[in-house]
N, C-alpha and C positions, 0 to 999 in steps of 0.2 A: 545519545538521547533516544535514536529510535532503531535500536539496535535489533537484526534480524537475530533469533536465537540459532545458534550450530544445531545440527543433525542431532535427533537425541533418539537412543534405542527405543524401538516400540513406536515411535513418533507415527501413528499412521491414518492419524485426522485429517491431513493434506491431501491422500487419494478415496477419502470413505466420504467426504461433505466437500461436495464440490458445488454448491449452486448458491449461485450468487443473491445479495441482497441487493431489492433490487431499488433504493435509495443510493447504497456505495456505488452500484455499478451506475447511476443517472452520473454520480459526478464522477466516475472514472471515465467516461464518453467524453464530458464537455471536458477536463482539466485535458485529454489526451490532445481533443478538439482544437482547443483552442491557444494552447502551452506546448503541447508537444509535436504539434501542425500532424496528427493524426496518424501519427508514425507505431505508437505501439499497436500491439496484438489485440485486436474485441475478444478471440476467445482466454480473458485473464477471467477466473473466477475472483468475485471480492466479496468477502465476509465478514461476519465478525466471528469468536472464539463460539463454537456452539454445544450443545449437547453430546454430540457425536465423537468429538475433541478425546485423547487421551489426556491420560492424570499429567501425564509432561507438559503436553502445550497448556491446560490450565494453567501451569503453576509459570509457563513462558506469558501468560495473560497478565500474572502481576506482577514480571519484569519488565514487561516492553510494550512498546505503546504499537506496534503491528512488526507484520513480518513478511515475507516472499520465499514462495519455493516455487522450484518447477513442478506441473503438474503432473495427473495422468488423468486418461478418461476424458478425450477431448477438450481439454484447456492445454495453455500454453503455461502459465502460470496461477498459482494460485496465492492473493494476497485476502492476509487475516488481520483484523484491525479489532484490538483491546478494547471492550467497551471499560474495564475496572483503568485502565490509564487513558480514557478517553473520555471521563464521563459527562454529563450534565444533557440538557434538553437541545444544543446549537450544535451543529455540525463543521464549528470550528477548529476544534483538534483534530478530529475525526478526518477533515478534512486535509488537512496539512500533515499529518500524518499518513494518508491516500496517496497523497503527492511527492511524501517522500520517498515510498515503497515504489510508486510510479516509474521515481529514476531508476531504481534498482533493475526494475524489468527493462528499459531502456540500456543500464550497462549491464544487463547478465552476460552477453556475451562480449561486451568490448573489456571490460575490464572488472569482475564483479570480486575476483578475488579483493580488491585495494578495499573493499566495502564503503569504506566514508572516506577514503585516498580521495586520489586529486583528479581523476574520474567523476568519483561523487558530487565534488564540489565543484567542477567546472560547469553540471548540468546544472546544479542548485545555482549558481551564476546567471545563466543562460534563462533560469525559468524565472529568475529577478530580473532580469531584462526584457523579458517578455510579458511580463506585468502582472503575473501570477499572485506575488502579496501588497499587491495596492488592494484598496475599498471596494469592493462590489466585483472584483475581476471573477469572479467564478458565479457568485451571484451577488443579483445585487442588495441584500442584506446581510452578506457573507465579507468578513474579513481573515485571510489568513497571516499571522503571524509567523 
């Protein structure tokens, strides 16, 4: 469902648009904050698909609902979030969507080959027990699914 897209030739909107918005980046703080007890990297850039984007990642915009690469250019990572599979006025996809990519930068290096393996799913476990999609856990008019 929220599938990173593979490397695609030309792909090179992940080191030319690197600054973050700064609405995704408020909730990448508090989800890291307070879900991930502040364990990932601040310098993750988070965005959405932009202007800057090649004709590839466009067309990755209306496959996937975000994505994660390593960065360059002082980030550590950099995650892109689909406004066309994220759409409407609430920062509730958007959101959960934020927090799936979140694990991803959390297992890039333990195990990120497995992608949605049993890696993935131990953290997606972990962050349900840590109260991440109850009512108000990120904010309090915010429910993630």
């Amino acid at each position: 469902m929220f599938s990173r897209p593979e490397y695609v030739e030309g792909m090179v909107g992940m080191e030319t648009a690197v600054r973050s918005d700064k609405t995704l980046k408020r909730y990448y703080r508090i989800i890291n904050r307070k879900f991930f007890n502040d364990e990932l990297p601040n310098n993750v850039c988070v965005r959405y698909v932009n202007e800057d984007d090649t004709d590839e990642e466009e067309r990755c915009e209306e496959n996937y609902f975000g994505w994660t690469e390593e960065a360059t250019k002082g980030h550590s990572f950099v995650i892109v979030i689909s406004k066309a599979k994220n759409p409407g006025p609430t920062m509730t996809g958007r959101c959960a969507t934020l927090a799936h990519e979140m694990i991803h930068v959390m297992t890039w290096n333990q195990n990120l080959k497995d992608d949605h393996g049993k890696t993935f799913s131990d953290w997606h476990e972990t962050l349900t027990k840590r109260g991440l999609f109850r009512k108000g856990a990120v904010l309090r008019s915010l429910t993630l699914f």
